[in-house]
Each structure stands twice: as C-alpha cells, then as structure tokens.
C-alpha positions as CSV (number, residue, x, y, z in Angstrom):
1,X,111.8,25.9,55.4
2,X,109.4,25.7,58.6
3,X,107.1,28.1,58.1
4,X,106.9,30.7,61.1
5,X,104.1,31.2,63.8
6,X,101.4,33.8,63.5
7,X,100.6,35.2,67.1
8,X,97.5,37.2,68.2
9,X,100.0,38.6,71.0
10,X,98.8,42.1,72.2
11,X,100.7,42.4,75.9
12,X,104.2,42.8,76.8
13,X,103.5,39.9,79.6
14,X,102.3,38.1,76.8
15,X,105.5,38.0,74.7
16,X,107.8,37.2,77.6
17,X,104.9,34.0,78.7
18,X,105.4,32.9,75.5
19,X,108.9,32.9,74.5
20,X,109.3,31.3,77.7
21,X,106.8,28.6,78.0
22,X,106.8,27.8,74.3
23,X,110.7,28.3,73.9
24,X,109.9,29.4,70.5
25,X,111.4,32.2,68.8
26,X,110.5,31.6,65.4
27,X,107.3,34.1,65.3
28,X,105.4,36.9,64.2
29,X,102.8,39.0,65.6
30,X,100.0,39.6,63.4
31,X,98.8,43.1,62.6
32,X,95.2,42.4,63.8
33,X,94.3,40.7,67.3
34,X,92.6,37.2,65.6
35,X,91.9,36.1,69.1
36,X,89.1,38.3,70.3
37,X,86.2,37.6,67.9
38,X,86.4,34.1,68.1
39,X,86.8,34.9,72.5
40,X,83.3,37.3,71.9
41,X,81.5,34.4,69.6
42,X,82.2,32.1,72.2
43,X,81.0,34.5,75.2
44,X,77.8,34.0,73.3
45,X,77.6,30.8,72.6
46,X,78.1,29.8,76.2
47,X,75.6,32.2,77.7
48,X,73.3,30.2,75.2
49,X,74.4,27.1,77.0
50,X,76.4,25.8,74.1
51,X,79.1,24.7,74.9
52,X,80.5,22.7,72.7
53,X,80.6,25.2,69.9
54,X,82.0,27.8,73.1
55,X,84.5,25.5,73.1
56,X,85.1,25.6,69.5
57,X,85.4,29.5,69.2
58,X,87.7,29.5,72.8
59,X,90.3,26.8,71.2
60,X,90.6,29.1,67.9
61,X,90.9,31.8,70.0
62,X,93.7,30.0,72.2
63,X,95.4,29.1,69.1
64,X,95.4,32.0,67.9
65,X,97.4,33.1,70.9
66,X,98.0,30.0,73.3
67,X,98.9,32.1,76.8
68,X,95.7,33.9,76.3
69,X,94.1,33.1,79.7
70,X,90.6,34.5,78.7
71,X,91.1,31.8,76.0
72,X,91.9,28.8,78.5
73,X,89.6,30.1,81.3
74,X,87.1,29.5,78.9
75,X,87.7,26.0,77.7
76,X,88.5,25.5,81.1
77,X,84.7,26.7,81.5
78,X,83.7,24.8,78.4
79,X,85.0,21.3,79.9
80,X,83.5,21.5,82.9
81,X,80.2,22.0,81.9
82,X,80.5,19.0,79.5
83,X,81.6,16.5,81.8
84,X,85.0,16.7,80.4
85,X,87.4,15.9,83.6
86,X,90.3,15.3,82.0
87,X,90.1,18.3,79.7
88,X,89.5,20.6,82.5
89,X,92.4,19.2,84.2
90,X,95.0,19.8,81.5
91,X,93.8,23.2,81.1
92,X,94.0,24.0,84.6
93,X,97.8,22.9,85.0
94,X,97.7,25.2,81.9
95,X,96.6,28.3,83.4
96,X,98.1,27.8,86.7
97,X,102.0,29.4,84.9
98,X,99.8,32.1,84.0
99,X,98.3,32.7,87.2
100,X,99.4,35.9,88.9
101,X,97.0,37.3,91.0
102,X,94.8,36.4,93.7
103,X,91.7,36.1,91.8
104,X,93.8,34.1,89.5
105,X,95.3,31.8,91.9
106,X,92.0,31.6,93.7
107,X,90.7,30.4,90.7
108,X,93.0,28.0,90.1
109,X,92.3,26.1,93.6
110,X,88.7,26.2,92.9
111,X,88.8,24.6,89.6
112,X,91.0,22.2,91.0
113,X,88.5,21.6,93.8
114,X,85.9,20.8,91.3
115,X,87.9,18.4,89.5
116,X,88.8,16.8,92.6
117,X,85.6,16.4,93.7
118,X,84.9,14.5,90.5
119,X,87.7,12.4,91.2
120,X,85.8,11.4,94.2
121,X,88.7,13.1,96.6
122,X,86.3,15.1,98.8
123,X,89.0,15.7,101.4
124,X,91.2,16.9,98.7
125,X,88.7,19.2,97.3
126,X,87.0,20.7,100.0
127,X,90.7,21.7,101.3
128,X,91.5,23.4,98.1
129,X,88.0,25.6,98.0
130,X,89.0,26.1,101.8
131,X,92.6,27.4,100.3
132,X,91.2,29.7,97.8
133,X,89.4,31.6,99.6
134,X,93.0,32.3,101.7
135,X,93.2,34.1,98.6
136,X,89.9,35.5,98.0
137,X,86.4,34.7,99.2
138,X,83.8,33.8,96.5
139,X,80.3,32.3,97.0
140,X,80.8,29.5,94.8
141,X,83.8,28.7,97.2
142,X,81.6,29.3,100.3
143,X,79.0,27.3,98.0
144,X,81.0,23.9,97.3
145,X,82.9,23.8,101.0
146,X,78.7,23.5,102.5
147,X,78.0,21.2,100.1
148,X,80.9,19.2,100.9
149,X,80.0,19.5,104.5
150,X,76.7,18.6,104.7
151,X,77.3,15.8,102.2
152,X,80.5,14.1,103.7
153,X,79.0,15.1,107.7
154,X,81.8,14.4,110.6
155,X,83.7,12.5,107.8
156,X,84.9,15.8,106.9
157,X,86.6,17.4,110.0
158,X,87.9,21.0,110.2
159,X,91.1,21.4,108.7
160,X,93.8,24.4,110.1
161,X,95.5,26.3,107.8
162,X,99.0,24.2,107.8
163,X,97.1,20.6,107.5
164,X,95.4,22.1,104.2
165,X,99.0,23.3,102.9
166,X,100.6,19.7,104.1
167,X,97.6,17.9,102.0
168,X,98.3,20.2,98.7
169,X,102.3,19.4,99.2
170,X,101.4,15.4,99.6
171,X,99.6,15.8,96.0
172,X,102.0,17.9,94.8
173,X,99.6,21.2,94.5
174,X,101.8,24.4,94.5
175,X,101.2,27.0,97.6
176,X,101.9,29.6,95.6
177,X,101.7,31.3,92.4
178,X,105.0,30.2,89.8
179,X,108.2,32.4,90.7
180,X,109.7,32.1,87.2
181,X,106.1,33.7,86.1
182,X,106.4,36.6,88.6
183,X,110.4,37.4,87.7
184,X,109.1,37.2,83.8
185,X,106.5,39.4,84.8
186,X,108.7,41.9,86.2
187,X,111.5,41.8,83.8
188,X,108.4,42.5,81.1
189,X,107.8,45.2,83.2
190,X,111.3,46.2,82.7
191,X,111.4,46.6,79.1
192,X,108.1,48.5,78.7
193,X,109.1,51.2,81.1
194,X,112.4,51.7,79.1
195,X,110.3,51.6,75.7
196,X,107.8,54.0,77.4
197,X,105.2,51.9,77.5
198,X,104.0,52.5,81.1
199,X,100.4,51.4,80.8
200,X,101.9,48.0,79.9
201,X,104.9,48.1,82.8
202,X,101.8,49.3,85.1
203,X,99.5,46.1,84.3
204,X,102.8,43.8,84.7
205,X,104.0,45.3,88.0
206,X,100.4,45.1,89.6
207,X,99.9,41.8,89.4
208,X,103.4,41.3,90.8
209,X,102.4,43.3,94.1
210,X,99.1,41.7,94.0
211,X,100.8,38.9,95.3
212,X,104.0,40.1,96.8
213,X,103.2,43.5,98.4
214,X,106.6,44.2,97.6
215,X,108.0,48.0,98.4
216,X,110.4,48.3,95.6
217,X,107.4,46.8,93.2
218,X,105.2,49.5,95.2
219,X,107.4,52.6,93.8
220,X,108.0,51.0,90.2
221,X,103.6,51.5,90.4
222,X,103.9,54.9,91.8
223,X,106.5,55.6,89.0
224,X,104.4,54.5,86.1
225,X,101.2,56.5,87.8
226,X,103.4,59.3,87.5
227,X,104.0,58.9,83.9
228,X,100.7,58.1,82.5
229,X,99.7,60.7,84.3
230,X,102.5,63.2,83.1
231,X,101.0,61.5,79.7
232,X,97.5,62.7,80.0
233,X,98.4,66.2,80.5
C-alpha cells in the first residue's frame, strides 16, 4: 500500500494549488505547520550569507509543503546567490503558477531578467526588468535596466511597450499571470465563504482583483469585509 503524503498545507489557495498542480489526492494535512521553522532557520542563515545551508532549510521547508512560495522564493534566492543558473531557472517556472499578484508577477520578470542576463541575452533581460516594472516599480528593477544601459550603450535601444511584449511571446514568456491559477483562486474563494471562512475567501479574492480589478470580484471583497467585520463585533 503507497503510503500517503503528509502536507504542511495551512491556506485554502493552498489546497486547491496543490490538488491541481500535483494531481494528487492521496494526502493528509498534518496537525502542525512543519514548514515554517525550517522557512525561519533559513531567514537566518541567509542574512548570515549562508546560503547553502538557506537552501537546505528552504527545500525542507518546500517539501514540507511544495506550493509554499515563501519556500521557492527562497531557494529561488538561494540559487542565485550561488551561481546556480539553472536551479534558479527551474524554480522560477515554478513559482510563476503561483504568481498572482503584481508584486508577484513583477517578481517573476525580474528573476527572469537576472537569469537572462546570465544567459548572456541582455536584450532579453533588460526588456523583462523594463516589463516588471509595468507591474510595479522596484529599485533593483530601476537598478539592473541602468546597468544594462550603460553597459550595452546604443546596442540597447529603447524598446515601446508592444516590442517588449512581442520579444517575451518570441521566447515564449507569458504576459500575464496563469488563468487556471486565478479561476482556482476564485473557486477557493468559493468554498471558504460557504464554510465561513471569510479571512481565507478575503486573501484569495484580493489577489484575484489585484490583477483583474474586476467589479463582481470587488463586491465578493466588500462582502467578506462585511463579515469579518460582523465577526469582530
């Protein structure tokens, strides 16, 4: 008899990434969260500049639960600063399903511009810094596309808008965050609010309008307010 999967699982979002993604329904969710003192060890051990053991403490915490994106952010993290291209790279197509915010998809270009860069595809990488910040500004961003600039000179013209999204499409670079993720998001957000659990439906459906504005998403929000407040009282 297989034995069954133990999952560190703690968010409704979490449960439907997972059953998804992993088309496994042969699990349990533990009664503890195992995931977050291995995520805090590693904190540490990276602020110490060791990364390897970071890395270590982020993959027991990603097995642990394996759509944890605090856990692939930070091998993601721990790759990078180790050289580790290739690693960095699988985790980023990783965390890209994942990815359901504007700081989350900004993040995703930019970590995709650094790989490209290491792959020697300046072009490529200075339009993908130039592409997240469409979705939201950051200095290191701002940092990398004047490096870039002053490195590669006037063999690194301006690029509009619409030449930067034609480049991504040629390398097969998505324009936008995954539509199954968002709909799984918002059917999460379906279940919560008839369980009660509006906190949970309020996380899911914010990072839904986060990227879609959406009016109908707008008054689920409003709804849930309404409820936590109604809660609190």
């Amino acid at each position: 008899m297989d034995s069954i999967t133990k999952l560190s699982i703690r968010h409704i979002s979490e449960l439907y990434f997972y059953e998804y993604y992993y088309n496994d329904q042969d699990f349990d969710i533990s009664s503890q969260d195992l995931s977050a003192p291995h995520i805090d060890k590693a904190r540490a051990l990276f602020q110490n500049a060791s990364y390897k053991d970071a890395q270590t403490e982020y993959m027991a915490a990603y097995i642990e639960n394996p759509v944890s994106t605090e856990a692939i952010r930070g091998l993601i993290a721990c790759c990078k600063m180790q050289g580790d291209t290739g690693g960095a790279y699988h985790y980023v197509n990783e965390i890209y399903r994942y990815s359901c915010t504007r700081a989350e998809m900004a993040a995703y270009y930019r970590d995709l511009g650094w790989y490209y860069l290491e792959m020697r595809q300046p072009r490529l990488s200075y339009a993908l810094y130039k592409y997240s910040s469409l979705f939201e500004a950051s200095a290191q961003a701002d940092s990398e596309i004047a490096f870039l600039k002053e490195a590669m000179g006037d063999k690194l013209p301006e690029m509009s808008e619409s030449q930067i999204m034609d480049l991504l499409k040629e390398n097969e670079i998505p324009l936008t965050a995954s539509s199954v993720s968002l709909a799984l998001l918002v059917k999460a957000a379906g279940e919560a609010e008839r369980s009660g659990n509006y906190r949970q439906a309020l996380d899911c459906l914010m990072m839904v309008y986060d990227l879609t504005a959406d009016e109908e998403i707008s008054e689920r929000i409003n709804k849930c307010k309404s409820n936590i407040k109604e809660e609190n009282n």
